[in-house]
Structures are given as structure tokens and as C-alpha cells.
C-alpha positions as CSV (number, residue, x, y, z in Angstrom):
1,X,0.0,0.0,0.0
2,X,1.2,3.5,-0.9
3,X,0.3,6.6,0.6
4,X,-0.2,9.5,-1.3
5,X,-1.3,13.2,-0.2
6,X,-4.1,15.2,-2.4
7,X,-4.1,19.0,-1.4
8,X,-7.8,20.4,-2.5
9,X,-7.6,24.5,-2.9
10,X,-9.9,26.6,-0.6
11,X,-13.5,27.0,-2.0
12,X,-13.2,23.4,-4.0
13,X,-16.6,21.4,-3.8
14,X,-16.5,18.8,-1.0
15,X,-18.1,15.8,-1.1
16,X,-16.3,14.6,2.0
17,X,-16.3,16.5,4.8
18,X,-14.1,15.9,7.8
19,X,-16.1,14.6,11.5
20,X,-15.4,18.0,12.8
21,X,-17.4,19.7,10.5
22,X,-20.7,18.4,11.8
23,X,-19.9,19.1,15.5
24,X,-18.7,22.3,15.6
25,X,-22.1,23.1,13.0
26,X,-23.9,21.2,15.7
27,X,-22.6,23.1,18.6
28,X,-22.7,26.7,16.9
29,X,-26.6,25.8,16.3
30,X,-27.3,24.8,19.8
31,X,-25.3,27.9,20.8
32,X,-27.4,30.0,18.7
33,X,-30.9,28.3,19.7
34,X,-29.8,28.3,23.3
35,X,-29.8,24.4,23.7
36,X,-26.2,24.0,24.4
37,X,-23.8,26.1,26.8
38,X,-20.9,25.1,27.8
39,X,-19.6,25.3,31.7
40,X,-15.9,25.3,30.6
41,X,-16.3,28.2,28.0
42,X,-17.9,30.3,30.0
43,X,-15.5,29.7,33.5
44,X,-12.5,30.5,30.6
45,X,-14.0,33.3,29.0
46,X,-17.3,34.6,30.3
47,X,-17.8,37.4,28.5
48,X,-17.1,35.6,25.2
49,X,-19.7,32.9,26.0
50,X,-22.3,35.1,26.8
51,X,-21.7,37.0,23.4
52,X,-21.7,33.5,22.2
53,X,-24.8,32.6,23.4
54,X,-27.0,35.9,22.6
55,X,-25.9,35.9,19.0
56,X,-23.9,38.9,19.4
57,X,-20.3,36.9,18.1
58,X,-20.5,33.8,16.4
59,X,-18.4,30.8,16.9
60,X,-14.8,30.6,15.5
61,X,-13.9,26.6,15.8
62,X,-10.4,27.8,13.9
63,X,-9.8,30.5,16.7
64,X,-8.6,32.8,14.1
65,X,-9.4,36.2,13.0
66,X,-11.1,37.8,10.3
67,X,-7.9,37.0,8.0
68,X,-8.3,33.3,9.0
69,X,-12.2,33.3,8.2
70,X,-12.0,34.5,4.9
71,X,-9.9,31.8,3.3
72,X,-9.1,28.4,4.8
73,X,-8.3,25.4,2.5
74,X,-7.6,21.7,4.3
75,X,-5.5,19.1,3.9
76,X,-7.0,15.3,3.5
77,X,-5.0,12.0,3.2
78,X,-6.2,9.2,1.6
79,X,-4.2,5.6,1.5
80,X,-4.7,4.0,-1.9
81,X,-3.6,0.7,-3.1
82,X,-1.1,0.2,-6.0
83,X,-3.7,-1.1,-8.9
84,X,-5.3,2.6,-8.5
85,X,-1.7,4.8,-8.4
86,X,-2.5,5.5,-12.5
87,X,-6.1,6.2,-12.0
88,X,-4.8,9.0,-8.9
89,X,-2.7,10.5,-11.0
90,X,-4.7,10.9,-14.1
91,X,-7.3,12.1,-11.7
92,X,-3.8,15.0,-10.4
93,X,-3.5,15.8,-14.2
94,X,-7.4,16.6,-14.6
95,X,-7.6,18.5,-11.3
96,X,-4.5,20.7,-12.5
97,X,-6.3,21.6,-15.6
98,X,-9.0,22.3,-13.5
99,X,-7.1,24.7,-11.5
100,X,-5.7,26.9,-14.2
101,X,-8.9,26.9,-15.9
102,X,-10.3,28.7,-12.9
103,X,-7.7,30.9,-12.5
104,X,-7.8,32.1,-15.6
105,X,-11.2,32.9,-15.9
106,X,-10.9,34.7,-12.6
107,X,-8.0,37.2,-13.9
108,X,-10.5,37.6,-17.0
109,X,-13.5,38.5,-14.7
110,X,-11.2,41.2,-12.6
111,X,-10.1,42.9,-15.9
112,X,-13.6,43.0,-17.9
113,X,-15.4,45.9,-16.1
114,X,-18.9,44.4,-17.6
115,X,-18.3,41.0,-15.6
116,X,-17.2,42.8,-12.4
117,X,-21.1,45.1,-12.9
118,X,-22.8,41.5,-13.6
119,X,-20.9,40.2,-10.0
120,X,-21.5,43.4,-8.9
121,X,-24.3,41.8,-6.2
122,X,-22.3,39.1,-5.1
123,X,-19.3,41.5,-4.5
124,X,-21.0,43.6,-2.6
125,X,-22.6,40.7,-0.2
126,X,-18.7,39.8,0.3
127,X,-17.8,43.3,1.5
128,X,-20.8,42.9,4.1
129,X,-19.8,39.9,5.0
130,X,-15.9,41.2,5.4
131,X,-17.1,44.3,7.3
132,X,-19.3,42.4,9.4
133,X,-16.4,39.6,10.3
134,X,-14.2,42.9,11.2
135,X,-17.3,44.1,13.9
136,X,-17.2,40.7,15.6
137,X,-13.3,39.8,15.4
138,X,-13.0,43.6,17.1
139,X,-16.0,42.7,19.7
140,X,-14.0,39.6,20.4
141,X,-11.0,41.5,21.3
142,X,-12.9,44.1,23.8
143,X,-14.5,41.0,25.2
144,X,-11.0,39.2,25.8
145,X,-9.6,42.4,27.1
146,X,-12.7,43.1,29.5
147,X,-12.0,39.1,30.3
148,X,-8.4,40.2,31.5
149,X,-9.4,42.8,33.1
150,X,-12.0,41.3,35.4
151,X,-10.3,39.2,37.7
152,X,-7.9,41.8,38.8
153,X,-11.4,44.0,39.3
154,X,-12.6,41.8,41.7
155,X,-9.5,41.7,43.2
156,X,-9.2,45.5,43.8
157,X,-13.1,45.3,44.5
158,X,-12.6,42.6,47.7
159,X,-9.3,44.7,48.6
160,X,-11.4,47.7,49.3
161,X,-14.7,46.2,50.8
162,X,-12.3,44.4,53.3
163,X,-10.5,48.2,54.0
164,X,-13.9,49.6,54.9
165,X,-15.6,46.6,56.0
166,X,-17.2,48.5,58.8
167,X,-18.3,51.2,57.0
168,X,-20.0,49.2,54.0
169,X,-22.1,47.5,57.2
170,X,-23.0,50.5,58.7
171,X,-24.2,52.2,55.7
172,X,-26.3,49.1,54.6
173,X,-28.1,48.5,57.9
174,X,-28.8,51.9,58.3
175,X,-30.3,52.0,54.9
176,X,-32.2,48.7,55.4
177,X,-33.4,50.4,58.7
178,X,-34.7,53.5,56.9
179,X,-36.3,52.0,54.3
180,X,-38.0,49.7,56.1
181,X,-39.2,52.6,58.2
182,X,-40.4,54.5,55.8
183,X,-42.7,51.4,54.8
184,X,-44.2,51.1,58.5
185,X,-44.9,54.9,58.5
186,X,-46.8,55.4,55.6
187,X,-49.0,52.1,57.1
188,X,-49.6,53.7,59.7
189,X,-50.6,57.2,58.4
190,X,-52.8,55.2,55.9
191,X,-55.0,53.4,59.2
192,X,-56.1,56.6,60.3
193,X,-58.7,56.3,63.1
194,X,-57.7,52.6,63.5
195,X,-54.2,53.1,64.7
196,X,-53.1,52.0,68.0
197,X,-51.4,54.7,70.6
198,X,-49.5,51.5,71.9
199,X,-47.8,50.4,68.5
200,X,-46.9,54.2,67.5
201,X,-45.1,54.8,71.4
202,X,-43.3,51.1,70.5
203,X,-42.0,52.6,66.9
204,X,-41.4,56.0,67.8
205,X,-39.0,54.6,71.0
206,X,-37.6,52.3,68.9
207,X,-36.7,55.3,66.3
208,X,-35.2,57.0,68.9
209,X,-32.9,54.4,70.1
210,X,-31.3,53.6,66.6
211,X,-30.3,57.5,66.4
212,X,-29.0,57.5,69.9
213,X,-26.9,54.6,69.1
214,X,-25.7,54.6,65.9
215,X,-24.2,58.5,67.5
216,X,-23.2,56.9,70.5
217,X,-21.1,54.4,68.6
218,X,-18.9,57.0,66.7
219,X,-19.0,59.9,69.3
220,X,-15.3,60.3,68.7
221,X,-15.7,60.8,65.4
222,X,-17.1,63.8,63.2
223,X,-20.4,62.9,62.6
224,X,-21.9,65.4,64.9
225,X,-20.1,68.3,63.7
226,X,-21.8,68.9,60.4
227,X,-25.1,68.8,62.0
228,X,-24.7,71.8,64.1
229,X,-23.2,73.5,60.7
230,X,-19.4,72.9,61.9
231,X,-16.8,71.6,59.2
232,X,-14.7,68.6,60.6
233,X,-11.4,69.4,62.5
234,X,-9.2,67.5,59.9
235,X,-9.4,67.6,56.4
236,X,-11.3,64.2,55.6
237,X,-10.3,61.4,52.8
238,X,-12.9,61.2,50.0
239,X,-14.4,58.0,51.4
240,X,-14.5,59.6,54.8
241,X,-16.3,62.2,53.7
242,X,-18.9,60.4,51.6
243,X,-19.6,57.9,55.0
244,X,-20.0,61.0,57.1
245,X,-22.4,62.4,54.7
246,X,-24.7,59.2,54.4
247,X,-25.1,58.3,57.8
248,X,-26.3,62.1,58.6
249,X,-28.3,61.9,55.9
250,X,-30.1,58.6,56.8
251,X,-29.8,59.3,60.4
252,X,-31.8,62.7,60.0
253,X,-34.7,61.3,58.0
254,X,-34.7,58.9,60.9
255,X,-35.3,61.8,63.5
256,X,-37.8,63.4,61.1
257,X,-39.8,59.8,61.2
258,X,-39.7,60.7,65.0
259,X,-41.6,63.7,64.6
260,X,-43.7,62.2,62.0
261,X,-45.1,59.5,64.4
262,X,-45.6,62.4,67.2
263,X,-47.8,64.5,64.4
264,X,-50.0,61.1,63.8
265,X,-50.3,60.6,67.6
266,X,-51.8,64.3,68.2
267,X,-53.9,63.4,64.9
268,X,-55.2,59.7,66.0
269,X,-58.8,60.3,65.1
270,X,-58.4,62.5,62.2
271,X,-61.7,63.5,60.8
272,X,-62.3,65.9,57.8
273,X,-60.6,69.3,58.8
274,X,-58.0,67.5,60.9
275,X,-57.1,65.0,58.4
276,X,-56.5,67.9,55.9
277,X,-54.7,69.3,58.6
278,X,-52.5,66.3,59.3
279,X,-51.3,65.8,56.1
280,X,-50.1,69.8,55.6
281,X,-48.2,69.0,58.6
282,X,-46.5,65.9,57.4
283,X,-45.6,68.1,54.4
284,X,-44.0,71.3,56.2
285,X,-42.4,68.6,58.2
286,X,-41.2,67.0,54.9
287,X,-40.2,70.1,53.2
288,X,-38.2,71.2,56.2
289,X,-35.8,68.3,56.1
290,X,-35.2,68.7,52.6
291,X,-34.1,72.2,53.1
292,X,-31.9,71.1,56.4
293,X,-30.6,67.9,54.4
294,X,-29.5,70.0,52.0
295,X,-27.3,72.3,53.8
296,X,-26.1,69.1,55.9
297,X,-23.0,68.2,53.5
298,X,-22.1,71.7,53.2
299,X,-19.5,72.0,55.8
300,X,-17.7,68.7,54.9
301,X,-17.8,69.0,51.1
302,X,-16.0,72.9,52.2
303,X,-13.8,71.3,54.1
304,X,-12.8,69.0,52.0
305,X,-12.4,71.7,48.7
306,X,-10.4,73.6,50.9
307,X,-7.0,71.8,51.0
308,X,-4.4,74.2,50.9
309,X,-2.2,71.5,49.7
310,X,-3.3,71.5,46.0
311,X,-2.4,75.5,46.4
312,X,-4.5,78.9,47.4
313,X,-6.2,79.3,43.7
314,X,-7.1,76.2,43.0
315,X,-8.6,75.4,46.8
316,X,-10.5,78.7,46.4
317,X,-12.0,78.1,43.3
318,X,-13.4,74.6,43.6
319,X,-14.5,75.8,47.0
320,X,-16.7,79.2,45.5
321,X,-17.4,76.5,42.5
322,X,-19.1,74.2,45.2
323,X,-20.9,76.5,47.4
324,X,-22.6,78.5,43.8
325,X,-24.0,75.1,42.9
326,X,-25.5,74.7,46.6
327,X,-26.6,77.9,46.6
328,X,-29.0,77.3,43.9
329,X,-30.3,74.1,44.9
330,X,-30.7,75.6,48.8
331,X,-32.8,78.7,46.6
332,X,-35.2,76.4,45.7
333,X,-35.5,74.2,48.7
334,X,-36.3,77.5,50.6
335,X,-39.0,78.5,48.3
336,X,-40.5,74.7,48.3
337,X,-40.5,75.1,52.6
338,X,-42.5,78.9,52.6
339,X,-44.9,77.2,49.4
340,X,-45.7,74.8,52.5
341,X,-45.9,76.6,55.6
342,X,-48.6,79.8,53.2
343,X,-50.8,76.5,52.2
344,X,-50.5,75.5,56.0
345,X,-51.7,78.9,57.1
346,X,-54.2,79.0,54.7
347,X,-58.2,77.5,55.7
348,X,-59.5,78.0,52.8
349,X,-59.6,75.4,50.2
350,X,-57.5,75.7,46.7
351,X,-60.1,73.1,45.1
352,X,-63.7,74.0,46.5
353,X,-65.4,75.3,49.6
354,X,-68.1,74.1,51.7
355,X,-71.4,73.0,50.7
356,X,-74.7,74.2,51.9
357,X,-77.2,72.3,52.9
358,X,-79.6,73.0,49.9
359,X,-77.0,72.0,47.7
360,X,-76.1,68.8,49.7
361,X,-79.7,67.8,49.5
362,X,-79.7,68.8,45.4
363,X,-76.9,66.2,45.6
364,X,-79.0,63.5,47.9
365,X,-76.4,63.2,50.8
366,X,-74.2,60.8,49.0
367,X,-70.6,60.4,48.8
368,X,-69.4,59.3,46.0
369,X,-66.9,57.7,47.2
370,X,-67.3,56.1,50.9
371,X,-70.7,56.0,49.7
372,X,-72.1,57.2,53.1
373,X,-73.9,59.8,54.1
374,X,-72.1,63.3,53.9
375,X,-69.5,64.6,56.4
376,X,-68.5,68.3,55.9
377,X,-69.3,67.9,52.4
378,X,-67.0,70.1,50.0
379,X,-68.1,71.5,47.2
380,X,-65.2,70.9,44.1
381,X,-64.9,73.6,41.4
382,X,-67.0,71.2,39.2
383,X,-69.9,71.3,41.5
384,X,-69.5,68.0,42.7
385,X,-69.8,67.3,46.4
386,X,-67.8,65.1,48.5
387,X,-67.0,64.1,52.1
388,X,-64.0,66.5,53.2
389,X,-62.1,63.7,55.0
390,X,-62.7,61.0,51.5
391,X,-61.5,64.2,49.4
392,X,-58.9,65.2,51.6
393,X,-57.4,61.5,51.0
394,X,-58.1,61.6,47.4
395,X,-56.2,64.5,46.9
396,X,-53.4,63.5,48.5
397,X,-52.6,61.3,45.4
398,X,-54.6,62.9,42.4
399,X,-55.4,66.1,41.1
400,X,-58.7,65.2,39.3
401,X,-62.2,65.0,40.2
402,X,-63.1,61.5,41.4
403,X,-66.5,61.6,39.2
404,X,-65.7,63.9,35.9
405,X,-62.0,63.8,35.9
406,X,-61.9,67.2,35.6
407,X,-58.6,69.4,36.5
408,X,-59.4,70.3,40.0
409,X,-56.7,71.0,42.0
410,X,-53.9,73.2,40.6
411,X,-50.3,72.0,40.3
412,X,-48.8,72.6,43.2
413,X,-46.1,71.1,45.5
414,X,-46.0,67.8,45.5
415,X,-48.0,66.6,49.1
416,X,-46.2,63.9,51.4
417,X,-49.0,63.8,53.5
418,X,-49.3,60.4,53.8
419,X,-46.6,60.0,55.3
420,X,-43.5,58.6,53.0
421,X,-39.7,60.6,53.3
422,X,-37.6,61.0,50.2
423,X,-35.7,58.0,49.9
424,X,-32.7,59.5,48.3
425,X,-29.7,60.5,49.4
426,X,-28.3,64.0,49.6
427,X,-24.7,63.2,49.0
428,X,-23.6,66.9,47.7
């Protein structure tokens, strides 16, 4: 038996292909239908597989780049016994012929212009599908490099939680605190008459405690400084500063929670005029710790501009830079608190008045909507008449009439009188 080696030229017909073939077909369609995903590729390259597996790249069994795509001819051996040695190399002769045949009429077709405007379609598709292979082989390479990158990430990531371990804890548990307390509050404005003295004392103490000691626990430190509108005594590191800015930020929303529970105390058994009256009380409250929250990371953030280390111009400048942008945001939180405290003063209604009874009667001493018979009824701009505590309520959340829709109450500041605190944080 002799062995002898056929080389077939890239883009030949094949009527044999190799097992390979059919697998890596196989696992580039079960990629791309989402049936197959393999654990190894994506612990070696994540980012790759995921591409992978949305659709975004497409699989490259050669591992090569765009240059390697476009033109890849293989190699097949094939043992043949010595009765067919002629017939093989008749079959060389024929293929040869073949060959140059081709060629030429290629080198024909690149010098007639009319044959390159006939292939003029098929050229085209080629250039897409060149461009194209260039997208994905560079979206490969950011993939790979992000790849690279990543683990050293982490790295840096687990360096720095571990260096401010206790902060990172603090700042979530007080967050998780607030949250949660904001969520009990807004119940508990929402029972009205049916709240419980007992369960308000239990959640306002409880309030009070957390403050106390989450102060207690860093009393040598400058939390309590920038409350009273004093700048810390050293100049503090960036993360420093952002720690002391959230826990005074959560840790005041916290107090104003306090008051919060006091106001719905004094209002237990809100009823029409006192309900109103509770909720324009929960906003003052509201708007008032904005404003204060808002001037609460002055004195660190000047503090911290002020660093006579980076030199006199430069200190000054980001310093008058800072407190210019604060000044216009304090402009308008001052403007939001004395919008508050006129509607607060005011008895009057900005969306109706009172009803007589002739009118009420016109009506037949319905409410609409706790479908009962009429409490201080209030008489909407649209002439329909409601109970003043189921109004009250309603506007606390809409600015239409419950029956026509109609534009009845003006847009004004926004009302937090049922009880909810801004959940985000005032960091600058």
C-alpha cells in the first residue's frame, strides 16, 4: 500500500467533509438556539460565551481572526492501493487543468469591467460579510480584554470592601433600617382612626434608640459636627467624607420619622378638617428636612475643597465653584419650605369650599366615594360634592375629580402627607 497526499484548494466542492465539521455546526446551532452552553467556556472566558450565546459573536472553531475566516483550505489524506496509483494521478492531471482553468477565468473576470457590474451583487454581499467579520473579530477582542481585566477587578473590588468593612455594614443597615421605616410609617398614616397609641409609642422609642446609638457608637468621630453647621477638624479622605455624609443623611430622615409618628399621635382620630390638617403638617415637616438635608454636606464637602495642599487658587476656586451650585439648589428648597408653611396657614380650600345644605340635599347626601352619608361635604370647582375627609385622602394622590376627571386641584407642591420621606440621598 502507498500513501499519497491530495491537497484540495480553498472554496473546492466537497463531497467529504471531515467529522469536525458536523460538530462544531452542531454546537454553533445549539449555541445560537440556546440548547447548548458550555460550563468550561464560560468559566475561561465569560464574556465571550455570553456574546456567544445571545448571538452577538458567532463561533470561530479555527480560533482565528477575520484573516483566518475569509480563506481556509484543508489538507485530506487518503491511502490508496497500488492497482489505483495511474487512475490518482490521471485524476492530479485533470484537477491541475482544472485549476488553471479557474484561474484564468478569474484574472478575465477582474479585468472586464462588464463582468465585475454582472458580479457586482455578489461583491457587494462579500464586502458585508468582510465588514461584518471585522465588527465581531473587534468585539472579540474588547470581550477578551474586558476578560483580562475582570479578575484583577474583583481583586481590587474585595481589597477595598475588606478596607472599609465596617463602613459598607453601617451604611447598609442603616439603609435597610430606613427603608423599612419609611414602609411602616406610611401604614400607619394610611390606618387613620384605627391606629393603635401602643404600636406608635413602641415605633417611635424604637426610632429613637437607633439615632441615639448609631451616635453613640462614633462619638469620637465627626459625625456630629456637620449637624450643628461645623466643618470637621481635619481635612477628611474622600471615602471619609462620603460615609459621614450618608449616615447624617439617613440618620436625619430617621429623626424626622420621629416627629412624624408624634404629628399622627396628636392626629389619632383624624376627621375631615383635621385630616386635611395632618397631612399639611407631614408636608412642612417633609419640606423642612429637605431644606436642612440639603445644607447638611455643606461643611464637609468645604472642608474637604479647601486643601491648601493643591495650592490657594485652586482650593479657592473649587470651593466658591461648590458653594454656587449649593446655593441654587438651597434657593429652591427655601422657596418649596415657605410654598408649605402659606398652604399651611391657609383654611380656605384651593379646590372647593363648603357646601350648603340645599346643595347637599340637590346632591341627595351621598358620597361618591365612601358612599355614606355626607361629612363636611366640600363643594369641588366642578360642583361635585364630597365628604371632606374622603376628598382630603383623594387629593393626597390625584389632582382630578373623582367623578368627571376634571382638572381640580392646581399643580402645586408635591404633598407627602401620607406619610413617605424622600428615599434619596443627599450626597452633595
Amino acid at each position: 500500500m502507498d500513501a499519497q497526499a491530495q491537497t484540495a484548494a480553498a472554496g473546492a466542492p466537497q463531497t467529504h467533509p471531515t467529522p469536525s465539521q458536523p460538530a462544531a455546526g452542531a454546537a454553533a446551532a445549539g449555541r445560537r438556539y440556546g440548547v447548548h452552553f458550555s460550563a468550561s467556556s464560560f468559566i475561561q472566558a465569560p464574556l465571550s460565551a455570553l456574546l456567544e450565546y445571545s448571538g452577538i459573536l458567532r463561533a470561530d472553531p479555527g480560533g482565528g481572526g477575520p484573516h483566518n475566516q475569509a480563506g481556509g483550505g484543508e489538507v485530506s489524506i487518503r491511502i490508496v492501493g497500488s492497482g489505483e496509483a495511474g487512475a490518482a494521478v490521471e485524476r492530479r492531471e485533470e484537477d491541475r487543468v482544472m485549476e488553471d482553468d479557474s484561474e484564468a477565468a478569474h484574472a478575465h473576470a477582474q479585468g472586464n469591467p462588464s463582468t465585475s457590474a454582472t458580479s457586482g451583487g455578489e461583491g457587494g454581499g462579500g464586502r458585508g460579510d468582510s465588514s461584518s467579520s471585522y465588527q465581531r473579530y473587534d468585539i472579540q477582542q474588547v470581550a477578551r480584554w474586558v476578560e483580562q481585566i475582570l479578575p484583577f477587578s474583583l481583586l481590587l473590588l474585595v481589597v477595598f470592601i475588606r478596607q472599609h468593612l465596617q463602613g459598607f455594614f453601617v451604611t447598609i443597615w442603616i439603609a435597610a433600617v430606613m427603608f423599612k421605616s419609611n414602609d411602616i410609617l406610611r401604614k400607619q398614616t394610611a390606618l387613620k382612626g384605627e391606629r393603635k397609641m401602643s404600636v406608635l409609642v413602641g415605633i417611635t422609642i424604637l426610632f429613637v434608640v437607633h439615632v441615639f446609638g448609631v451616635y453613640w457608637c462614633y462619638k469620637d468621630g465627626d459625625l456630629v459636627r456637620p449637624l450643628v453647621a461645623l466643618s470637621p477638624k481635619e481635612i477628611p479622605p474622600f471615602w471619609h467624607a462620603i460615609f459621614i455624609i450618608l449616615v447624617n443623611d439617613t440618620m436625619v430622615r430617621q429623626t424626622a420619622m420621629i416627629i412624624k409618628c408624634m404629628i399622627l399621635m396628636y392626629y389619632k382620630n383624624s376627621k375631615g378638617r383635621s385630616y386635611r390638617r395632618q397631612g399639611q403638617m407631614l408636608t412642612v415637616v417633609e419640606y423642612f428636612l429637605l431644606l436642612y438635608r440639603a445644607l447638611l454636606p455643606t461643611p464637609v464637602w468645604y472642608r474637604f475643597f479647601l486643601n491648601k495642599e493643591y495650592g490657594s487658587l485652586f482650593s479657592s476656586l473649587t470651593t466658591g465653584l461648590y458653594l454656587t451650585f449649593k446655593l441654587t439648589s438651597v434657593v429652591e428648597k427655601v422657596q418649596s419650605f415657605l410654598t408649605s408653611l402659606r398652604a399651611l396657614s391657609h383654611k380656605d380650600f384651593h379646590y372647593g369650599s363648603y357646601a350648603t345644605s340645599e346643595q347637599v340635599s340637590a346632591t341627595g347626601d351621598m358620597c361618591a366615594i365612601c358612599q355614606e352619608k355626607m361629612h363636611t361635604p366640600i363643594l369641588l370647582r366642578c360642583k361635585h360634592i364630597f365628604c371632606e375627609d374622603c376628598v382630603s385622602e383623594w387629593f393626597e394622590r390625584e389632582r382630578t375629580c373623582p367623578l368627571c376627571r376634571a382638572l381640580v386641584k392646581p399643580a402645586d407642591l408635591r404633598s407627602f402627607g401620607d406619610g413617605s420621606t424622600s428615599l434619596f440621598f443627599q450626597l452633595f
